[in-house]
PDB file of N, CA, C and O in Angstrom:
ATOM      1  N   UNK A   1      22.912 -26.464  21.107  1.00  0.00           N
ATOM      2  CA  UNK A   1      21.914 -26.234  20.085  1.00  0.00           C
ATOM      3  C   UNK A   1      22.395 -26.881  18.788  1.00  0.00           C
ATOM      4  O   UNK A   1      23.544 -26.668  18.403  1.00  0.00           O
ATOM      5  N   UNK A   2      21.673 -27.558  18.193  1.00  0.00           N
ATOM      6  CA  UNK A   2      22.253 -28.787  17.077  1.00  0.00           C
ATOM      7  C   UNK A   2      21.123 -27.953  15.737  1.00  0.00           C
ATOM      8  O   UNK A   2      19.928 -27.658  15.764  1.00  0.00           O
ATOM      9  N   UNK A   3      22.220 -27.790  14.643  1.00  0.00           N
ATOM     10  CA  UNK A   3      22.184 -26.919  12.978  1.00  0.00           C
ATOM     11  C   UNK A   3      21.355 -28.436  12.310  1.00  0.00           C
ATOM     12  O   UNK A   3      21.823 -29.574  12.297  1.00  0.00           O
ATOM     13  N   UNK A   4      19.861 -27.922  11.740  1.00  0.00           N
ATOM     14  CA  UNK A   4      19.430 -28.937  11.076  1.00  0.00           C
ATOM     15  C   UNK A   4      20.088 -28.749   9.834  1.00  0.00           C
ATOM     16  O   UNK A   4      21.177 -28.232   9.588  1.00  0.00           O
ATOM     17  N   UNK A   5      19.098 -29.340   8.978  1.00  0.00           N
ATOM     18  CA  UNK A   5      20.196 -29.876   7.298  1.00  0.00           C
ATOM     19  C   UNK A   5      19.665 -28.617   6.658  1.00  0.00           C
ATOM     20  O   UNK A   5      19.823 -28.672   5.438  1.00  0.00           O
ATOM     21  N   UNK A   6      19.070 -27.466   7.075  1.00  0.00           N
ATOM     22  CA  UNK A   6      18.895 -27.066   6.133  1.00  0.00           C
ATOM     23  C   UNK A   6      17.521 -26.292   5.042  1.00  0.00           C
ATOM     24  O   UNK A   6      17.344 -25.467   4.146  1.00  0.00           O
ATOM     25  N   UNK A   7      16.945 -27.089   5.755  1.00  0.00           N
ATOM     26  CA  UNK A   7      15.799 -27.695   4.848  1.00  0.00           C
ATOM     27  C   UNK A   7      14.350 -27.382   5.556  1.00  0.00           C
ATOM     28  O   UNK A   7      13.364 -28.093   5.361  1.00  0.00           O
ATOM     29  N   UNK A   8      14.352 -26.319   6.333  1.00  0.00           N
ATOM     30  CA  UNK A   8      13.172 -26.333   7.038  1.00  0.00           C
ATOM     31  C   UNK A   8      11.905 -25.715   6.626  1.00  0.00           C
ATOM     32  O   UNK A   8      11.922 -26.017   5.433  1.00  0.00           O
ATOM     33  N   UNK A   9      10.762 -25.021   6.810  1.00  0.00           N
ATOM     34  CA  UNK A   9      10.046 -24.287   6.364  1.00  0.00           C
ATOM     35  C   UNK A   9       9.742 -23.145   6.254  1.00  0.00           C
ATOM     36  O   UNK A   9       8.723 -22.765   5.676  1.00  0.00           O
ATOM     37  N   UNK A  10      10.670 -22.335   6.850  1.00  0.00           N
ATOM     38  CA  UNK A  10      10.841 -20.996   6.856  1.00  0.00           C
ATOM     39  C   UNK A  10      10.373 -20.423   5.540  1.00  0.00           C
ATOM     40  O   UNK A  10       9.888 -21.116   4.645  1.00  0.00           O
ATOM     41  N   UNK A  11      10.619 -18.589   5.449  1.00  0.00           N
ATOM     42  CA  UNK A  11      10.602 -17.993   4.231  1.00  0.00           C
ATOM     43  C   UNK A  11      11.794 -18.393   3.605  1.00  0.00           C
ATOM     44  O   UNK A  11      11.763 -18.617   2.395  1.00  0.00           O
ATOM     45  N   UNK A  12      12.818 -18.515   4.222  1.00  0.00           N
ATOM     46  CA  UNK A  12      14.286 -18.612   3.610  1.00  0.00           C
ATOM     47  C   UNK A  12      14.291 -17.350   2.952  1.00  0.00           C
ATOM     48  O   UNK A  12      13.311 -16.609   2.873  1.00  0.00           O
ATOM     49  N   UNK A  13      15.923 -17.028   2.270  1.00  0.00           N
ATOM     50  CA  UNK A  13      16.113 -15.635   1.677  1.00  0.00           C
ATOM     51  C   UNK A  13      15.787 -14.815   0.726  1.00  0.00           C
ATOM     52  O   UNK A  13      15.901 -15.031  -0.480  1.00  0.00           O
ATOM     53  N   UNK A  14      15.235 -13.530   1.415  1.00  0.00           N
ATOM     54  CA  UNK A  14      14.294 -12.749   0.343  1.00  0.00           C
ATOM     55  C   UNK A  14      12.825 -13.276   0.652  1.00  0.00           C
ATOM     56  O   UNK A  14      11.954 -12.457   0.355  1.00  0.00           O
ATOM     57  N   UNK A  15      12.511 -14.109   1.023  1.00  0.00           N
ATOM     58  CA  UNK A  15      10.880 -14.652   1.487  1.00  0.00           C
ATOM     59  C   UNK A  15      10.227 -13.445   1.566  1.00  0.00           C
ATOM     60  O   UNK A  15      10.803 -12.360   1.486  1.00  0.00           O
ATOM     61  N   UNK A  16       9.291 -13.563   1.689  1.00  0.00           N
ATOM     62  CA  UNK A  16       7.925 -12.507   2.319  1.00  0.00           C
ATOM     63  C   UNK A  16       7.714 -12.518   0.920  1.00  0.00           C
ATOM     64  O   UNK A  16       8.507 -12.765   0.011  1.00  0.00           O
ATOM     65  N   UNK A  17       5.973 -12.072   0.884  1.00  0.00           N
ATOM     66  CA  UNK A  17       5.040 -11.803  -0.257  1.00  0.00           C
ATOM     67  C   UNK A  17       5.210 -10.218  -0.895  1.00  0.00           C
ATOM     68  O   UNK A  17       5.410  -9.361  -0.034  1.00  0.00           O
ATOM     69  N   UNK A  18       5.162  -9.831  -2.043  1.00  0.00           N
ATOM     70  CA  UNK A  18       5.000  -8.501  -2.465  1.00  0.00           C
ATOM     71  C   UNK A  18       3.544  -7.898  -2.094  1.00  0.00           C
ATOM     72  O   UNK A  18       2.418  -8.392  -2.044  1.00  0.00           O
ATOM     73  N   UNK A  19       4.127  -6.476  -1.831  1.00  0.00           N
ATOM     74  CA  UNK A  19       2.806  -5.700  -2.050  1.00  0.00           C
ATOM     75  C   UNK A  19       2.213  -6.115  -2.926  1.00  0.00           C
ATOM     76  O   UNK A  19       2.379  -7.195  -3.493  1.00  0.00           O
ATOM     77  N   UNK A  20       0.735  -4.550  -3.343  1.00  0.00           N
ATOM     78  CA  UNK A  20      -0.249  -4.743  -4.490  1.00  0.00           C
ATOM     79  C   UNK A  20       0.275  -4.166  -5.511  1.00  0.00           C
ATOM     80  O   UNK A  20      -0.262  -4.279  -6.613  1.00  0.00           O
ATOM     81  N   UNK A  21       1.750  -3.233  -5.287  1.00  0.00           N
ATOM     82  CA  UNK A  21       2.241  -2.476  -6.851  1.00  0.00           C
ATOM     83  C   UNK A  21       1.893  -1.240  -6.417  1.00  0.00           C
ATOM     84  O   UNK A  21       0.984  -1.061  -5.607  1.00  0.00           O
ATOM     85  N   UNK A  22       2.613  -0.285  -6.941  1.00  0.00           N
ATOM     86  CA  UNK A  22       1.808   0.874  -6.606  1.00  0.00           C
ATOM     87  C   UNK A  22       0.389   1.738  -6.316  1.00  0.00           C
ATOM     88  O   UNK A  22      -0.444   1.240  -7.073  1.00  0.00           O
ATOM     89  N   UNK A  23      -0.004   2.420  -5.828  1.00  0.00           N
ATOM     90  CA  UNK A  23      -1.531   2.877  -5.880  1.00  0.00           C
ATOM     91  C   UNK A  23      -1.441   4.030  -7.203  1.00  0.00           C
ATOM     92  O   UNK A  23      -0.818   5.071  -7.412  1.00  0.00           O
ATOM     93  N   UNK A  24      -2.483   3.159  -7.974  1.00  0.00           N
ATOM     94  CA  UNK A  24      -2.900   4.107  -8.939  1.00  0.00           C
ATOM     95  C   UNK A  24      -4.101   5.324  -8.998  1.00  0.00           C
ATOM     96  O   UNK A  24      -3.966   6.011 -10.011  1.00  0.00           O
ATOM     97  N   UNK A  25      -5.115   5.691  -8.229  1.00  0.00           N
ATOM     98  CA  UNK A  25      -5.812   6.223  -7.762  1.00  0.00           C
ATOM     99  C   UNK A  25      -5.948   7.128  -6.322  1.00  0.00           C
ATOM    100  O   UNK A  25      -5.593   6.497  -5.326  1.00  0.00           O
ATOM    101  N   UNK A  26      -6.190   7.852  -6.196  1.00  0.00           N
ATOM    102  CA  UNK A  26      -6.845   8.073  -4.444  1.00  0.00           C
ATOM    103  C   UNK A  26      -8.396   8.276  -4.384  1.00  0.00           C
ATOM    104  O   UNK A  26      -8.935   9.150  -5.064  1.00  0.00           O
ATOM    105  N   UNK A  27      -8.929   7.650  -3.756  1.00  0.00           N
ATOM    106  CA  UNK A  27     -10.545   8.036  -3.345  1.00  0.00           C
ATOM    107  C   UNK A  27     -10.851   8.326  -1.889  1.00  0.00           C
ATOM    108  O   UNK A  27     -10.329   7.721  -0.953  1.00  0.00           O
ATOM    109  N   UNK A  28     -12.022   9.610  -1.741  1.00  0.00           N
ATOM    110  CA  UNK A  28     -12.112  10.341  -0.871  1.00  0.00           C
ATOM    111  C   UNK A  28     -13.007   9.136  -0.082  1.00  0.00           C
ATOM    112  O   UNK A  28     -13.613   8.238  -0.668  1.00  0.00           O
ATOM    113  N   UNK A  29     -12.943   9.339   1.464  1.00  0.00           N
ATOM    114  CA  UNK A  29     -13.739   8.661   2.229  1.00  0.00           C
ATOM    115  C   UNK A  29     -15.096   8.620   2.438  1.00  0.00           C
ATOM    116  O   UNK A  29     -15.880   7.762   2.842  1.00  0.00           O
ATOM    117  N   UNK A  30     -15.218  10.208   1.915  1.00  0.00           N
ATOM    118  CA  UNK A  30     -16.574  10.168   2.140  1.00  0.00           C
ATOM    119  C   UNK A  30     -17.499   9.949   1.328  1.00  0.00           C
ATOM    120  O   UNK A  30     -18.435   9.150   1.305  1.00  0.00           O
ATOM    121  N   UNK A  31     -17.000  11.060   0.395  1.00  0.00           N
ATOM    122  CA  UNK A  31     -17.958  11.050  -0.886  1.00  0.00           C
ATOM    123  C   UNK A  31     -17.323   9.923  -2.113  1.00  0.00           C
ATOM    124  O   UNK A  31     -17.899   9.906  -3.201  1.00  0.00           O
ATOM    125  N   UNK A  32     -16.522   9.305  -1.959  1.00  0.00           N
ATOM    126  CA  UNK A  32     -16.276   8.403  -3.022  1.00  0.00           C
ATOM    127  C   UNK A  32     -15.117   8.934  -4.481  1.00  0.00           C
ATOM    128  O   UNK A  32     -14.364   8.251  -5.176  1.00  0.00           O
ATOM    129  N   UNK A  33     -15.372  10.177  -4.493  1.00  0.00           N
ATOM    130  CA  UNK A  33     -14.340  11.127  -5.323  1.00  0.00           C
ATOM    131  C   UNK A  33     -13.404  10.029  -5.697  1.00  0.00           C
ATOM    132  O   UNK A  33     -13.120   9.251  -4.787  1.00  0.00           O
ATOM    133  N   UNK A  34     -12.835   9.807  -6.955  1.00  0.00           N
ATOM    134  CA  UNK A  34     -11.407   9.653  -7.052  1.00  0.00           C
ATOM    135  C   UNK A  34     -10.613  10.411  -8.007  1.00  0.00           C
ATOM    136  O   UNK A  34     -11.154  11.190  -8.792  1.00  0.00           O
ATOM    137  N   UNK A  35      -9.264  10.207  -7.976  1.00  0.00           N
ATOM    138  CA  UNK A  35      -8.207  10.995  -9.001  1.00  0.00           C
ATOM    139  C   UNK A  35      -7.326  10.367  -8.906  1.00  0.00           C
ATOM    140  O   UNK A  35      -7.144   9.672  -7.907  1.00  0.00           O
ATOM    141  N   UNK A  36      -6.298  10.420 -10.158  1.00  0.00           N
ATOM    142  CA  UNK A  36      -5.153   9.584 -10.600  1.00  0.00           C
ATOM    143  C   UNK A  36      -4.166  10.185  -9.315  1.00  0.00           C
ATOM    144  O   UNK A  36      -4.298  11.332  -8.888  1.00  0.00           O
ATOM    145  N   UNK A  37      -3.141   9.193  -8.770  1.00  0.00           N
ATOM    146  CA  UNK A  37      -2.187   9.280  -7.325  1.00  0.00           C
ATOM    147  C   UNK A  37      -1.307  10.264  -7.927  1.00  0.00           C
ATOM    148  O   UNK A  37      -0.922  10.081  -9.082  1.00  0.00           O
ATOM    149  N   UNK A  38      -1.096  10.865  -7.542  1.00  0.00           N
ATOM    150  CA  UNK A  38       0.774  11.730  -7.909  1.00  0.00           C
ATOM    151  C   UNK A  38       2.113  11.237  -7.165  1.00  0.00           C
ATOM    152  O   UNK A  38       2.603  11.382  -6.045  1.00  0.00           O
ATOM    153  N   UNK A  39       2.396  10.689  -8.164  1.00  0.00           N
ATOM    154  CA  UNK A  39       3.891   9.715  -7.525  1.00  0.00           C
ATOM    155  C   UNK A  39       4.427  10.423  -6.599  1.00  0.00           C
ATOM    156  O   UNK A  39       4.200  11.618  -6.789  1.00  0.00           O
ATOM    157  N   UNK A  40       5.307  10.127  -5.276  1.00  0.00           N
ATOM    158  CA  UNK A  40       5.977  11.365  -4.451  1.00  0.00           C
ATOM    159  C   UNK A  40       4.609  11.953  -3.084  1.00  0.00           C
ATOM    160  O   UNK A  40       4.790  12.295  -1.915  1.00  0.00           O
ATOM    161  N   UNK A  41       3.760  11.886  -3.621  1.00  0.00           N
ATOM    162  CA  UNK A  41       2.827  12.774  -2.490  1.00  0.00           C
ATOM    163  C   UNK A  41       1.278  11.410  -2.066  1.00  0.00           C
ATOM    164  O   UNK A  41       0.292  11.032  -2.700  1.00  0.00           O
ATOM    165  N   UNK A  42       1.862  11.085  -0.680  1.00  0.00           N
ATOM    166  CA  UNK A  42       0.723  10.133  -0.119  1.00  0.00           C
ATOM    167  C   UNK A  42      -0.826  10.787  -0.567  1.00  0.00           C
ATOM    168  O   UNK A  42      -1.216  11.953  -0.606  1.00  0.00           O
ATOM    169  N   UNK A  43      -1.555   9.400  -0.905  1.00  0.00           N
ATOM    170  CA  UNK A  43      -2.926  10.128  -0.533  1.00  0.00           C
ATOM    171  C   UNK A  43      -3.821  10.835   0.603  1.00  0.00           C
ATOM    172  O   UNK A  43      -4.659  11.737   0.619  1.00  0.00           O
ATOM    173  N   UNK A  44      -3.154   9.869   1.661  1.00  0.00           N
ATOM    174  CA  UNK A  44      -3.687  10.544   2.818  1.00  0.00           C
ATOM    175  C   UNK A  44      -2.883  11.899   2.896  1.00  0.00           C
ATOM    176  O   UNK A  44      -3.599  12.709   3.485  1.00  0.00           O
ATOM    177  N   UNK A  45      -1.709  12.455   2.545  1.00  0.00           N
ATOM    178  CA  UNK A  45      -2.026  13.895   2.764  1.00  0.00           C
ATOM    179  C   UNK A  45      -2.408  14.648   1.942  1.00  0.00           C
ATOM    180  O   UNK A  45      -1.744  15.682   1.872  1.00  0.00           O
ATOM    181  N   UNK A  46      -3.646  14.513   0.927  1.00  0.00           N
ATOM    182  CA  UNK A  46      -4.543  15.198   0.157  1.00  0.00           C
ATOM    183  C   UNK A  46      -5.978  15.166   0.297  1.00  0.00           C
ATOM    184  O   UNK A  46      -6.663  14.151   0.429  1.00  0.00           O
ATOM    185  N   UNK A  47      -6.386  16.389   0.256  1.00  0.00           N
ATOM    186  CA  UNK A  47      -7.728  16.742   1.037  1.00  0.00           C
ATOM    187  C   UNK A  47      -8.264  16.171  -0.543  1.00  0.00           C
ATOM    188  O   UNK A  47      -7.567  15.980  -1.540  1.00  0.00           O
ATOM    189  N   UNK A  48      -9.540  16.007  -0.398  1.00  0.00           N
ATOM    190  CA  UNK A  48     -10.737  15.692  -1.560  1.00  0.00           C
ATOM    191  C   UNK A  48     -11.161  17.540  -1.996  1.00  0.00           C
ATOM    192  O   UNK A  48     -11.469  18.520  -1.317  1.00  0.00           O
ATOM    193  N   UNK A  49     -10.965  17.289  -3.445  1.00  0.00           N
ATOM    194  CA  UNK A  49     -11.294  18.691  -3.841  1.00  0.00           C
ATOM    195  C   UNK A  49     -12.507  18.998  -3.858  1.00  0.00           C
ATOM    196  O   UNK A  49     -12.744  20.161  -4.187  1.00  0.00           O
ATOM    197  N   UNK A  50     -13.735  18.065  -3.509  1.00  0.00           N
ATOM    198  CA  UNK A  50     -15.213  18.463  -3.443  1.00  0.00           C
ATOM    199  C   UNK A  50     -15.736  18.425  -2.514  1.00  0.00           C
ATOM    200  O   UNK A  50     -16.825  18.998  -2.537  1.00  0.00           O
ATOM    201  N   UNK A  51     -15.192  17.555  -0.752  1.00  0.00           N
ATOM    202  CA  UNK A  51     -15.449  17.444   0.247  1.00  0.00           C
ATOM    203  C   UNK A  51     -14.548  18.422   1.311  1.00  0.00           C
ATOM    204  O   UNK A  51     -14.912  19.344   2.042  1.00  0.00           O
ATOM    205  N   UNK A  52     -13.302  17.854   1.092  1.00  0.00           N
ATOM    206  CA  UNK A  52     -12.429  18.536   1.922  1.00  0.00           C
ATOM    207  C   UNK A  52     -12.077  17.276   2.635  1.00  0.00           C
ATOM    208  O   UNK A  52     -11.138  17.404   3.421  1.00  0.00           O
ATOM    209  N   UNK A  53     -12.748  15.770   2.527  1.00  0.00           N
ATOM    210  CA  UNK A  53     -12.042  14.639   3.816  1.00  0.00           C
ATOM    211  C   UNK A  53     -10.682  14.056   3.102  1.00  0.00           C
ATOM    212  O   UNK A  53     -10.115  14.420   2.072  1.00  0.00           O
ATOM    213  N   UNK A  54     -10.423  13.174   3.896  1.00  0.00           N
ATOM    214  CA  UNK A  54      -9.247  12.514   3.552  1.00  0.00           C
ATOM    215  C   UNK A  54      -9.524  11.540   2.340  1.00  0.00           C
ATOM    216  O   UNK A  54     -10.568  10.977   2.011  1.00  0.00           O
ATOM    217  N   UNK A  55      -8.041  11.514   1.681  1.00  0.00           N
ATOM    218  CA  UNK A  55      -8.236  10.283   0.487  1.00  0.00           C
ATOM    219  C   UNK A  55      -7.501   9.271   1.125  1.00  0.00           C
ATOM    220  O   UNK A  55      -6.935   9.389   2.211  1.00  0.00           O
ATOM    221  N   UNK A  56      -7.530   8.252   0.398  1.00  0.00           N
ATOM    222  CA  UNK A  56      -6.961   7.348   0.480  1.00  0.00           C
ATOM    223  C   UNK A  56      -6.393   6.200  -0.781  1.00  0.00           C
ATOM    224  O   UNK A  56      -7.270   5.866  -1.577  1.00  0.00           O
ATOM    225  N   UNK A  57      -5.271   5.712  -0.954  1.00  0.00           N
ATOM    226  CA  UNK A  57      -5.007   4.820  -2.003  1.00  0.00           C
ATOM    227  C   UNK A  57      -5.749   3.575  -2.298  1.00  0.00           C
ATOM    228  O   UNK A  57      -6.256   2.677  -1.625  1.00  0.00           O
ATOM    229  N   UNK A  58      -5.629   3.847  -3.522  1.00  0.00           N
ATOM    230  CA  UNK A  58      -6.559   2.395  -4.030  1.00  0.00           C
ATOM    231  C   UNK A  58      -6.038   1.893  -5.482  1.00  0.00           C
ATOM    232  O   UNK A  58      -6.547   0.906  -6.013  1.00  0.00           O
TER     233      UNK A  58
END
């Protein structure tokens, strides 16, 4: 197996793209609800306080 120069197209080190940054919001699935995220606690495990469905980050 023969080492090219080097130079190929890979990500090379550290490569890959960043996330979007943190989620600042969660909004409910159903009804649209949102509220500011609480750092520490996913949205999906918080019920919507006017529906009861799942949130989600946004």
């Amino acid at each position: 197996m023969q080492m090219g120069s080097g130079r190929g197209s890979g990500m090379g080190r550290g490569g890959g793209r960043q996330g979007l940054g943190p989620v600042r919001e969660c909004r409910c699935t159903n009804c649209g609800y949102t509220q500011s995220h609480q750092p520490g606690v996913p949205c999906a495990n918080q019920a919507c306080p006017k529906c009861g469905s799942v949130m989600v980050g946004v």
